[in-house]
MARKEGU-752758 format. One record per residue (C-alpha): residue in one letter; x, y, z. Coordinates in nm, 4 decimals. Layout:
REM MARKEGU-752758
 aa       xx       yy       zz
  A        X        Y        Z
...
END
This chain:
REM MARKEGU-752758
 aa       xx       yy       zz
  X  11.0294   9.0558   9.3141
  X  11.3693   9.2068   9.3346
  X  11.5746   8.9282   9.3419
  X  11.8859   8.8249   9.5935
  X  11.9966   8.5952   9.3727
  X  12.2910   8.7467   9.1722
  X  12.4850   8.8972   9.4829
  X  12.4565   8.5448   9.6328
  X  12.5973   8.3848   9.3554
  X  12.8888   8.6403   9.3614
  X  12.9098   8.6137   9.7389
  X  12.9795   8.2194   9.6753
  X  13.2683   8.3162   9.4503
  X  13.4162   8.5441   9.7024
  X  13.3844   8.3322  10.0037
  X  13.6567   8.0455  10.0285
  X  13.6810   7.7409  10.2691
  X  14.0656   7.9174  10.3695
  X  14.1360   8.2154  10.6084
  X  14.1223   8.4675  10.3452
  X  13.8938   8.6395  10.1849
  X  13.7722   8.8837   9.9092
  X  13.6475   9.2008  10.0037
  X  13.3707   9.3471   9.8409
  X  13.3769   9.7020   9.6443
  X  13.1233   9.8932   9.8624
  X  13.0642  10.1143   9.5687
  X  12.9327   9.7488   9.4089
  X  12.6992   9.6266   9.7004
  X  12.4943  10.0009   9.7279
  X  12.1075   9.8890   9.5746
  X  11.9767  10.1161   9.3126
  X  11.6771  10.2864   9.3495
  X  11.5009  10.3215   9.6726
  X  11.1829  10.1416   9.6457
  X  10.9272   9.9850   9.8378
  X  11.0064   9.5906   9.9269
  X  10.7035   9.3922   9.7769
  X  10.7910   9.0373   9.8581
  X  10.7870   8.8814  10.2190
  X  11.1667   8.8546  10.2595
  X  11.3677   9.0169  10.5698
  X  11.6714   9.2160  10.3742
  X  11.4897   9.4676  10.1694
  X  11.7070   9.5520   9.8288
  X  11.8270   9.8898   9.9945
  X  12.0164   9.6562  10.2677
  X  12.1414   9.4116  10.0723
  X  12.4811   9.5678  10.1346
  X  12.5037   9.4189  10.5173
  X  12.4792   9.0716  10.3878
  X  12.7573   9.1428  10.1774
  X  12.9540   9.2774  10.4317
  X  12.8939   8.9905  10.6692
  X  12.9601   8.7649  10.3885
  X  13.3056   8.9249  10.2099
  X  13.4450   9.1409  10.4666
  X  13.7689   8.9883  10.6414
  X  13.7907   8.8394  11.0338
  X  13.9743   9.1361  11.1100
  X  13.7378   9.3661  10.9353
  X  13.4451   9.1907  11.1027
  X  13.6685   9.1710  11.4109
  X  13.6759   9.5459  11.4275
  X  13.2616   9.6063  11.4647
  X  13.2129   9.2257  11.6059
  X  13.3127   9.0334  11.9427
  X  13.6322   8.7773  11.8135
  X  13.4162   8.4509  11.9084
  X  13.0876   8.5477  11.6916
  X  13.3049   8.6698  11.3882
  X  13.5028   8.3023  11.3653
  X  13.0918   8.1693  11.4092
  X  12.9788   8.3877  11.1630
  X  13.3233   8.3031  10.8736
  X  13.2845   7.9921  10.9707
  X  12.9386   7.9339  10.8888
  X  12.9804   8.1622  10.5321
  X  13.2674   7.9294  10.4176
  X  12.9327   7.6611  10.4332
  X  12.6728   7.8861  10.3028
  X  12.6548   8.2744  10.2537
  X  12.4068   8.4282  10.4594
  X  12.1205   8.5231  10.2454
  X  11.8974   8.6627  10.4861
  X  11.8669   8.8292  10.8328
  X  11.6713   8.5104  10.9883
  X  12.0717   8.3007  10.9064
  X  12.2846   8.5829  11.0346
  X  12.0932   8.5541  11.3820
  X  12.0660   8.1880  11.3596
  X  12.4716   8.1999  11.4130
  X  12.5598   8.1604  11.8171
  X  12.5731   8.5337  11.9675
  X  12.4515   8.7202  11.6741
  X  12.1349   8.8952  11.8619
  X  11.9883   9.2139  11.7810
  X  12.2512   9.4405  11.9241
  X  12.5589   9.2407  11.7528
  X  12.3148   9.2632  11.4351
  X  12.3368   9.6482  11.4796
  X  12.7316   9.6447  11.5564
  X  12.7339   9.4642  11.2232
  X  12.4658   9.6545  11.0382
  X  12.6998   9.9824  11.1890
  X  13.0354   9.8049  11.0450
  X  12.8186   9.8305  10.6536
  X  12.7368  10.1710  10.7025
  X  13.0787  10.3128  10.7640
  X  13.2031  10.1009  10.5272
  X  12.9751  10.2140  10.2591
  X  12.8217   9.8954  10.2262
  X  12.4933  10.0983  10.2945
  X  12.3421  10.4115  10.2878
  X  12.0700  10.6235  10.3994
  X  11.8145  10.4215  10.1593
  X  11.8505  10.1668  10.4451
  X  11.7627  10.2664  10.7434
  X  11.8720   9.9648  10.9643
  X  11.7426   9.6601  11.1012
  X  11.4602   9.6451  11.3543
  X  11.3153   9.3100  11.5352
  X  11.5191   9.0803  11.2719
  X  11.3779   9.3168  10.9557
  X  11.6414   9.5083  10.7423
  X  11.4206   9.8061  10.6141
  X  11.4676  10.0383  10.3260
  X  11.3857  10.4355  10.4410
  X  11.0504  10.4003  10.1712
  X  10.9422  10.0752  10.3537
  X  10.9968  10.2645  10.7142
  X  10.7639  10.5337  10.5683
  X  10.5416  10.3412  10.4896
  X  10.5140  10.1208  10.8183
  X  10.5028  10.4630  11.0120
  X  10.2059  10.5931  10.7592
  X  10.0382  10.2443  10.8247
  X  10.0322  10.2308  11.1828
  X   9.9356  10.6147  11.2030
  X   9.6206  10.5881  11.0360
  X   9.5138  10.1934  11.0382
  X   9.1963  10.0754  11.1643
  X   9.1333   9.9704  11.4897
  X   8.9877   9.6549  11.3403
  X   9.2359   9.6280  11.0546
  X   9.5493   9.6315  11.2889
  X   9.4234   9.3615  11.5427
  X   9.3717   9.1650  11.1838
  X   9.7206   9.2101  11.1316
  X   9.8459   9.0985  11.4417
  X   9.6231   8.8284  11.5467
  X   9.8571   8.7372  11.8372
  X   9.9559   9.0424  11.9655
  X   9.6690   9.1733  12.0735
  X   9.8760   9.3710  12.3175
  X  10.1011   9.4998  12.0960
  X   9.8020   9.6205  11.8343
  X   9.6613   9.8010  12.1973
  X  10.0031   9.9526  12.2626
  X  10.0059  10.0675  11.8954
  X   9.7255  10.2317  11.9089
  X   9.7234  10.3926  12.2574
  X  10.0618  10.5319  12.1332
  X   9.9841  10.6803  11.7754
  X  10.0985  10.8774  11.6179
  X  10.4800  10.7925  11.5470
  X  10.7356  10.9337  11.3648
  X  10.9877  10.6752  11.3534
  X  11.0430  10.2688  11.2934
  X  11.2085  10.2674  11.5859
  X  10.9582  10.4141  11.8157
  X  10.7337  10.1114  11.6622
  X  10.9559   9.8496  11.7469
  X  11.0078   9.9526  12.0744
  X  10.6528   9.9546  12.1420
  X  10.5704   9.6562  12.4004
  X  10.4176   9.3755  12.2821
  X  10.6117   9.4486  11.9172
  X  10.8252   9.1786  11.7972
  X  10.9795   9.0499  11.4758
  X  10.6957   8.8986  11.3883
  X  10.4617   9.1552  11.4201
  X  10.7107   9.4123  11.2771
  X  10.6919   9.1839  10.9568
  X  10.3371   9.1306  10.9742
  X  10.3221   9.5350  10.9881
  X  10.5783   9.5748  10.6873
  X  10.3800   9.3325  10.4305
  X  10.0531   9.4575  10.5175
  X  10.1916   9.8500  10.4496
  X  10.3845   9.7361  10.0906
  X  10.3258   9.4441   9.9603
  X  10.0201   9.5690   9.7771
  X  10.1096   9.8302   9.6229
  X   9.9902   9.7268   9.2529
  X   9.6578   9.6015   9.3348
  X   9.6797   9.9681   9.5668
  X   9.7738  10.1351   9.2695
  X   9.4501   9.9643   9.0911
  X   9.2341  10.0773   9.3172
  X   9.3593  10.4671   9.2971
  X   9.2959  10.4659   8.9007
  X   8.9761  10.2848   9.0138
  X   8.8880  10.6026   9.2429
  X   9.0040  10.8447   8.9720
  X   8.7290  10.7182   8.7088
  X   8.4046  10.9412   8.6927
  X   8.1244  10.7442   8.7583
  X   7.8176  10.8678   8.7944
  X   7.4747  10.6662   8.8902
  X   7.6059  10.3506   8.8506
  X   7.9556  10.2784   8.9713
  X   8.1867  10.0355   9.1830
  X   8.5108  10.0433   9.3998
  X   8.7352   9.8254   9.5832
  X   8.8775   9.9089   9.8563
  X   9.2484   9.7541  10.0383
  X   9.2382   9.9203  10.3997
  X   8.9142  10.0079  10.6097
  X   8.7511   9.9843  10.9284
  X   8.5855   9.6368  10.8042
  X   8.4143   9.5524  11.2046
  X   8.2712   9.9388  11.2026
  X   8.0859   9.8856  10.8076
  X   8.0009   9.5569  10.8966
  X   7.8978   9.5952  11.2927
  X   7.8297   9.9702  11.3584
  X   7.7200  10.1891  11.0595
  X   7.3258  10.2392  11.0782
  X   7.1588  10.2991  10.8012
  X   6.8208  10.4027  10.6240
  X   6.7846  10.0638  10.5115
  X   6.9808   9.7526  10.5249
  X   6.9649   9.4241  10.3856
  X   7.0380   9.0561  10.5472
  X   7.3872   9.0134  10.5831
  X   7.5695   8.6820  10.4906
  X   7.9126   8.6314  10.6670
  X   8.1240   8.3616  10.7672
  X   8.3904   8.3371  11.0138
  X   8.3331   8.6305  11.2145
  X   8.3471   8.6069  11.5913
  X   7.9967   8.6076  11.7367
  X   8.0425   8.9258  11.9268
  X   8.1422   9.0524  11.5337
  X   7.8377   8.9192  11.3434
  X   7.5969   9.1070  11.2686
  X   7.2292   9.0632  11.4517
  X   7.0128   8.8492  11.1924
  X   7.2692   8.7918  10.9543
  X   7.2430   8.4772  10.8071
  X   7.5844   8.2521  10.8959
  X   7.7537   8.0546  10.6102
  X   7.9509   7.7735  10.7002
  X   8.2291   7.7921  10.4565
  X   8.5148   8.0426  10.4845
  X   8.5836   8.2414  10.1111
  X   8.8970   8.1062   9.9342
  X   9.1084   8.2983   9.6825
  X   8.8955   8.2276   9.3732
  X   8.5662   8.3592   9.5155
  X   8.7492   8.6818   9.6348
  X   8.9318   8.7316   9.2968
  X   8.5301   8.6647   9.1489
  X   8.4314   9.0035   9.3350
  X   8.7186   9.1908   9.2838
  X   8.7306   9.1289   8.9147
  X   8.3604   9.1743   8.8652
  X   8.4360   9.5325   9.0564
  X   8.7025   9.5903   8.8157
  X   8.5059   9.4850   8.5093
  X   8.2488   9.6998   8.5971
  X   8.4371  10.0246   8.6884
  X   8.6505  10.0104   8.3546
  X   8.3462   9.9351   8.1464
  X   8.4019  10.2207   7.9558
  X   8.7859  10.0961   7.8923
  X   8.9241  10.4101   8.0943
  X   9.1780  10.1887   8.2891
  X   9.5179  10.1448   8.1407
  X   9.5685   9.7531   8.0749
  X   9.9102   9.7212   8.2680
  X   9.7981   9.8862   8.5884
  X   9.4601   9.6349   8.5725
  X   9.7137   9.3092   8.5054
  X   9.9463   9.4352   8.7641
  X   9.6464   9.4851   9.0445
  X   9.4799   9.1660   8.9862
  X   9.8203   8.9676   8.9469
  X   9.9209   9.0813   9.2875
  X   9.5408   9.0146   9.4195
  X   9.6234   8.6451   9.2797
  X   9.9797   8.6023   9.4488
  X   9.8571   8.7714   9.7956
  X   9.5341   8.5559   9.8030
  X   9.6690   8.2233   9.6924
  X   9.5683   7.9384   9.8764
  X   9.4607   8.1481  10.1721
  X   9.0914   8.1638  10.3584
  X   8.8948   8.4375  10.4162
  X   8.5964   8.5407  10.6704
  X   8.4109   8.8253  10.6290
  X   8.0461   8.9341  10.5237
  X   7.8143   9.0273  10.1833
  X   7.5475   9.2639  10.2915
  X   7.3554   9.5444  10.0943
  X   7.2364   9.9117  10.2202
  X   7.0609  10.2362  10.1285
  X   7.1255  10.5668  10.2817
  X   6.7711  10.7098  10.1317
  X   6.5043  10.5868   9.8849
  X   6.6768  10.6509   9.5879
  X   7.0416  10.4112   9.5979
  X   7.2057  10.1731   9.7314
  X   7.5003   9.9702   9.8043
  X   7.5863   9.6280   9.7619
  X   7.8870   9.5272   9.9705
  X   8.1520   9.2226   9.9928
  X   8.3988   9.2367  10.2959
  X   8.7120   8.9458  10.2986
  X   8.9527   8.9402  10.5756
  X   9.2570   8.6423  10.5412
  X   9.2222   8.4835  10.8727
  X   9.5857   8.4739  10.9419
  X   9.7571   8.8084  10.8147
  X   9.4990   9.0482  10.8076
  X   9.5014   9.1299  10.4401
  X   9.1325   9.2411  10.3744
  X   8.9816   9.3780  10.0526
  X   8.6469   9.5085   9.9979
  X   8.4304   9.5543   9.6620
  X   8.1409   9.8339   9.6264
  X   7.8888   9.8442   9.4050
  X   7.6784  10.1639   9.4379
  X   7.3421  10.2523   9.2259
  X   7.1028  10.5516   9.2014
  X   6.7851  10.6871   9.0476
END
């Protein structure tokens, strides 16, 4: 996690209980490296700058970019507390999303920002690699993958879809049925992965032959599970699928998977794939440590089922979809004669 911490600390120095205040250098407040966000916060690293405008600048700085009435709000409420996120600088009386623009437009022209921050959209300050990858998410994301992801706006995930493809953040969030939530939702699906994505690549890379297994992070998990026809198939288990979503015959478990029985799979996948110690040890640690902190304490539905395509191999399958956020992974272990 890149942490907020230190420019909050700073920005408590700064700010005073008086009229006056310290202005920031701009030059200071501009994030290194571009880089994708990869914890669930709404000020990615790349915008940090606009909280440090909104918490340094003066009233009549503010005043210039800022209607009189929500700039004393807004010094007021910093003398308190420094706004450390984009949730507390709307929570102050009149600061909606177009006076979060006016002030996001005051940090730009300041310098406060640059082009590694490409605004803020539905309450979410985004860095330009994090609106990359929301737009490459949304262009090529499963039907049943996105609906995961936005399990309440089921509208929204239509409109999304309908629309596709998009070339901008913007064009996302003005989609109907888009909102901060499901703008977030969006965002940590597309980048908070990234290391257990990474895994999986070096996974892909690895030549196995007869015997070999994968894991997989996005997929069209209700077309595997539901609609693929095969030479042979064997009786699914799943549990907490929809009816209209379970397979015919499968047999129906009762108990929803919980982080330790999907890290079980996805290690044994792992295990088995770098049996021949081809994997580099930091990329497994980092994979399966970001597995562990996306899958902790969460619940799963989804399905274990086994296939052939033709007499001679076969696939045995494990499907897990968090209930809540839509973060699915799936292991593969394929053999052949």
């Amino acid at each position: 996690m890149r942490q907020l911490g230190s420019a909050v600390l700073a920005v408590s120095l700064l700010v005073g209980c008086g009229g006056t205040e310290l202005e920031s250098s701009p030059e200071a407040v501009e994030s290194a490296s571009s880089a994708l966000t990869s914890t669930d916060v709404d000020v990615a690293p790349e915008c940090q700058g606009i909280l440090t405008f909104a918490n340094t600048a003066s009233f009549a700085t503010l005043d210039a970019y800022l209607p009189s009435d929500v700039v004393t709000r807004l010094v007021a409420q910093r003398a308190t507390i420094p706004f450390a996120s984009v949730a507390q600088l709307s929570a102050v009386q009149g600061m909606g999303e177009a006076r979060l623009k006016q002030l996001e437009g005051g940090a730009r022209a300041l310098s406060y920002i640059s082009a590694s921050c490409v605004g803020i959209f539905d309450e979410l300050a985004l860095s330009a690699d994090d609106a990359a990858a929301i737009v490459s998410l949304v262009n090529t994301i499963a039907d049943s993958e996105l609906h995961d992801v936005l399990p309440d706006a089921w509208n929204g995930a239509a409109n999304l879809l309908g629309t596709r493809p998009f070339t901008s953040v913007q064009a996302i969030s003005n989609t109907a049925g888009i909102g901060p939530v499901s703008l977030r939702n969006i965002r940590n699906s597309a980048t908070l992965s990234r290391p257990l994505e990474a895994l999986i690549t070096a996974i892909d890379d690895l030549h196995q032959y007869d015997y070999s297994a994968t894991v997989a992070r996005h997929f069209d998990w209700w077309n595997i599970v539901v609609a693929n026809q095969h030479y042979r198939e064997g009786k699914p288990t799943c549990f907490g699928l929809e009816p209209t979503s379970t397979p015919y015959g499968a047999t129906v478990r009762p108990n929803l998977a919980d982080a330790t029985e999907v890290r079980t799979k996805v290690q044994d996948a792992v295990s088995f794939a770098n049996r021949n110690n081809q994997l580099s040890p930091s990329v497994v640690s980092a994979g399966l440590a970001n597995l562990d902190t996306l899958t902790a304490g969460r619940q799963f539905k989804g399905c274990y089922f086994s296939y052939q395509d033709d007499p001679w191999s076969g696939h045995s399958v494990a499907i897990f979809v968090d209930t809540v956020n839509g973060f699915s992974v799936m292991t593969d272990h394929y053999w052949s004669e």
